[in-house]
C-alpha positions in Angstrom: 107.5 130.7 95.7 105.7 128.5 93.3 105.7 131.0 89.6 102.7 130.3 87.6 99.5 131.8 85.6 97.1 129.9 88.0 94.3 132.1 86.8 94.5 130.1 83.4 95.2 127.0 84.1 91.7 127.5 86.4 90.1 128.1 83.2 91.7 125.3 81.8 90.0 123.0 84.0 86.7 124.3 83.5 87.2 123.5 79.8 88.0 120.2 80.7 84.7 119.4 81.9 82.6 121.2 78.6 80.3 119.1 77.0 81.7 120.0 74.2 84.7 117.5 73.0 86.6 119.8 70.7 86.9 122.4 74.0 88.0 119.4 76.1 90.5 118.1 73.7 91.9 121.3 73.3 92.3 122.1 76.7 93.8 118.7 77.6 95.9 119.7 74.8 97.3 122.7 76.3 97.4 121.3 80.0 99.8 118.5 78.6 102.3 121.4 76.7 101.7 123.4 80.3 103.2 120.4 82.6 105.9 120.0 80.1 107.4 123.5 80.5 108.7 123.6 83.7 108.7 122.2 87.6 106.0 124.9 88.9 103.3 124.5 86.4 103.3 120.5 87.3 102.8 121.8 91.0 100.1 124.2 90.0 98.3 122.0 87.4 98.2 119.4 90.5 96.7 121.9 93.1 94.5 123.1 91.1 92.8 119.8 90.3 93.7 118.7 87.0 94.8 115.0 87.8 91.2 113.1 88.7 90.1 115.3 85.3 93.0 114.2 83.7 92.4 110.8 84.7 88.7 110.5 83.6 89.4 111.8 80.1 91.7 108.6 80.0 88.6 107.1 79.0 87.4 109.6 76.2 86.5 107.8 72.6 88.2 110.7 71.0 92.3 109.2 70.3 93.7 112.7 70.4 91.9 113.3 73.7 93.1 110.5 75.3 96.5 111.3 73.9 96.7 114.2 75.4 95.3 113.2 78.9 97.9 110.7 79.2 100.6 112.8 78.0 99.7 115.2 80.4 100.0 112.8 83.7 102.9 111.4 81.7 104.6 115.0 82.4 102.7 115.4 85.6 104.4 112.4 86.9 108.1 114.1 87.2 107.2 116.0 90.2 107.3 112.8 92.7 104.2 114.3 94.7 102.4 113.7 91.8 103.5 110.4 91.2 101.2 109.0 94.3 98.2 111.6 93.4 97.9 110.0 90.1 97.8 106.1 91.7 95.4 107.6 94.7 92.7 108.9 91.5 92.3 105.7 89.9 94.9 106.1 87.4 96.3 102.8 86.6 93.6 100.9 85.2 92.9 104.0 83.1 96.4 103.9 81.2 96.5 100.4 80.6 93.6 100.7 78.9 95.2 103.6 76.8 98.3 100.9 76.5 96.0 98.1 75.0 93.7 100.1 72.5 94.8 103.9 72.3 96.5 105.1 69.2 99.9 104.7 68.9 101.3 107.7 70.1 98.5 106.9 73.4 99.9 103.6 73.6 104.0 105.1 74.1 103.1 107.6 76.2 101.1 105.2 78.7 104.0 102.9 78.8 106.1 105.8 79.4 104.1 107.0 82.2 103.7 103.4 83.6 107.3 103.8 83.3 107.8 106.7 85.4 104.8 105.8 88.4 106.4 102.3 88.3 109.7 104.1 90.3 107.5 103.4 93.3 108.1 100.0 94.5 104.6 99.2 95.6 103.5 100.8 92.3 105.6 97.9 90.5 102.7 95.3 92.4 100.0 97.4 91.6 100.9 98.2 87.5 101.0 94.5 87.5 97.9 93.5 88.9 96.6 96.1 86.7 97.4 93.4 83.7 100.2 95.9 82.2 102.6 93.4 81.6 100.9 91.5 78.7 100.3 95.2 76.7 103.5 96.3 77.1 104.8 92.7 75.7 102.3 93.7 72.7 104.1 97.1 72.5 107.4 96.0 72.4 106.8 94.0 69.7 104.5 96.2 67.5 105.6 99.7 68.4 107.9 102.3 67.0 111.5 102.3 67.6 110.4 104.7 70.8 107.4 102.7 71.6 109.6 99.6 72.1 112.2 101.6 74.2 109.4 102.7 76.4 107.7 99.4 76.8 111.1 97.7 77.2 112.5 100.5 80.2 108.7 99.5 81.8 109.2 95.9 81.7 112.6 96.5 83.0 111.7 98.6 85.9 108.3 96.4 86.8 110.0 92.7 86.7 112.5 93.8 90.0 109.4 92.7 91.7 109.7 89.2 91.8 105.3 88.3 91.0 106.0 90.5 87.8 108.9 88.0 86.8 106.5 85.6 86.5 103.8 87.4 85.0 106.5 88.7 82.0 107.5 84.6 81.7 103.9 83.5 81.6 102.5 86.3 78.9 105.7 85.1 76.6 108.3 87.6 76.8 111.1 85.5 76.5 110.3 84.8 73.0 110.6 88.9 71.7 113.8 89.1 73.6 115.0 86.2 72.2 114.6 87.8 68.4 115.7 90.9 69.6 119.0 89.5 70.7 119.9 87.9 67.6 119.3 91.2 65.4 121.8 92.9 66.1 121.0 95.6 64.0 117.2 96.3 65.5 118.8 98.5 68.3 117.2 96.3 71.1 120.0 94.0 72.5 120.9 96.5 75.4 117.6 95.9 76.7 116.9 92.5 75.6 120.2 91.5 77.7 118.9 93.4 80.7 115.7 92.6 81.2 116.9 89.2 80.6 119.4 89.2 83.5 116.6 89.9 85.6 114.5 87.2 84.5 117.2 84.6 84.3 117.3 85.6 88.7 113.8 83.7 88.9 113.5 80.0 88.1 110.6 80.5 85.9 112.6 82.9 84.0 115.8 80.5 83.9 113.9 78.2 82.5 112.0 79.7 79.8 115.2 81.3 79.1 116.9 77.4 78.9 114.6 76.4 76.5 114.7 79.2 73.6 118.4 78.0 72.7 120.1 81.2 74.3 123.5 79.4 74.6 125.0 80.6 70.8 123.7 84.3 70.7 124.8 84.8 75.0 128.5 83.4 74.1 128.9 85.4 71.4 127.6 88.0 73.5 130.7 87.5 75.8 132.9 87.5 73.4 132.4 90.6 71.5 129.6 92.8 73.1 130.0 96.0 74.8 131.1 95.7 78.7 127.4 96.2 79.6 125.7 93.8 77.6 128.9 91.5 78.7 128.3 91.6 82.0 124.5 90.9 81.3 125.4 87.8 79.1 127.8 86.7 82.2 125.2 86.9 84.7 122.3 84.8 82.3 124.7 81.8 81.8 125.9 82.0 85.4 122.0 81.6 85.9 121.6 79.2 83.2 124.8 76.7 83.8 123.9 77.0 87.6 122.7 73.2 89.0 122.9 72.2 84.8 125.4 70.2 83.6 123.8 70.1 79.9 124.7 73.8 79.9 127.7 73.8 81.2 128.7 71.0 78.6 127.1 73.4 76.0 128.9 76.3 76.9 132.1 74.2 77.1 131.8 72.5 73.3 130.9 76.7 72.1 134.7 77.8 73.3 133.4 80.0 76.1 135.9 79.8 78.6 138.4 81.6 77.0 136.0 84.5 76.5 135.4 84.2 80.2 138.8 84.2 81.6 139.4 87.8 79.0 136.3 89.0 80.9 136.7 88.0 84.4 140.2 90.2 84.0 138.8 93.0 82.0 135.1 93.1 82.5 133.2 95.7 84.8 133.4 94.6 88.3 129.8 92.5 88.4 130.9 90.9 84.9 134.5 89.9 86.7 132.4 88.0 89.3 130.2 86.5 87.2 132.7 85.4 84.6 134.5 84.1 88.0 131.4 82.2 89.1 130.8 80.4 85.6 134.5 79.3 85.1 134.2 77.3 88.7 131.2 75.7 87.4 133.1 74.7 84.3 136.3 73.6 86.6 134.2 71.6 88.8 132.3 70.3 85.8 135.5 69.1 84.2 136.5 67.2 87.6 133.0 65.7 87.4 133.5 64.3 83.9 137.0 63.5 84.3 137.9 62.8 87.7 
């Protein structure tokens, strides 16, 4: 049995709709601190309504509104019901818009809920389409420590579709994860690495990847990251030195092999294999070169 004051979140909705914007944005307010409490209110908040509401205030020209709206299907979206309710009303559009121009705190929480819709597979096409990819590049390089978490797990999660790999190459995300990479300290190499990987899979991605000098920072990588981000260096250089002999030869000269032969013994079990994979590149390479 489904526990909840429907009674109130009824009147909520009505306040929703007031002409008056102060009444709306508290209500939107209070809807998005409802959905966060617990399971039943997001089953509730959905049957009584709330979402196409929710969805139209997306486009209010009051921040905190918005803010709250998005927040709101942001916590919606946990219940998986919801997740396709939100796409059916129209939604997508909506928060991308809230992820180009909203405030800042609008901007997180869209990618967050992008995020969390984009769990879907055939939302990953549609976010896309939608021209998400672009915006959350923006956020990831602009936002908070959070907001480029958020944008980063979205990008993540939306470029296992293989047209999104190409959209991420072609609106310049190689570039960000490039600088993120080499700080070390910025807190961003665990997902610069992955969403790297990924790229690196599509031969758009391998080569905008080849051409931002990713040889130094992905050996180093493999020599002293952690076994994750390892095993994510492994598999871009397998990617990289695959079919490329001026890799390989690159790799060779920055004393990688020995890093790989410490990995493909002690690294997680995708990291063995791909540390396996390079080192018969660089053995046939050798009997290439020096037959």
């Amino acid at each position: 049995m489904v526990n909840c004051d429907r009674p109130a979140i009824h009147a909520l909705l009505q306040k929703l709709v007031d002409r008056n914007p102060e009444v709306q944005r508290a209500a939107a307010g209070e809807l998005r601190l409802l959905a966060k409490r617990n399971a039943d209110n997001r089953v509730c908040i959905a049957e009584a309504g709330a979402i196409p509401r929710l969805v139209e205030l997306l486009s209010s020209t009051d921040p905190r509104t918005q803010e709250h709206a998005v927040t709101a299907l942001l916590n919606l979206s946990i219940n998986e019901a919801n997740k396709g309710s939100i796409v059916n009303s129209g939604a997508i559009p909506d928060i991308v818009d809230v992820l180009r121009i909203g405030s800042m705190e609008g901007r997180e929480n869209a990618a967050a809920t992008l995020f969390s819709l984009s769990v879907i597979d055939e939302n990953k096409v549609k976010i896309g389409a939608a021209g998400a990819i672009p915006a959350l590049i923006d956020l990831l390089c602009q936002g908070t420590p959070r907001g480029k978490k958020d944008a980063a797990t979205a990008i993540f999660n939306l470029a296992i579709y293989q047209g999104n790999k190409v959209r991420a190459v072609r609106a310049g995300i190689v570039a960000p994860l490039m600088r993120f990479l080499k700080d070390a300290g910025g807190g961003m190499v665990d997902e610069a690495l992955a969403i790297l990987a990924i790229l690196a899979s599509h031969q758009e991605g391998k080569l905008a990847i080849g051409q931002a000098e990713p040889l130094p920072v992905l050996v180093e990588v493999i020599k002293t990251g952690s076994p994750r981000n390892r095993e994510n260096a492994a598999a871009i250089l397998w990617s990289l030195c695959t079919g490329d002999a001026q890799h390989l030869k690159a790799a060779r000269e920055l004393g990688v092999e020995e890093a790989l032969k410490e990995l493909s013994e002690n690294g997680t079990d995708r990291a063995k294999r791909k540390a396996g994979n390079v080192l018969e590149l660089l053995q046939r390479f050798e009997v290439a070169v020096n037959p």
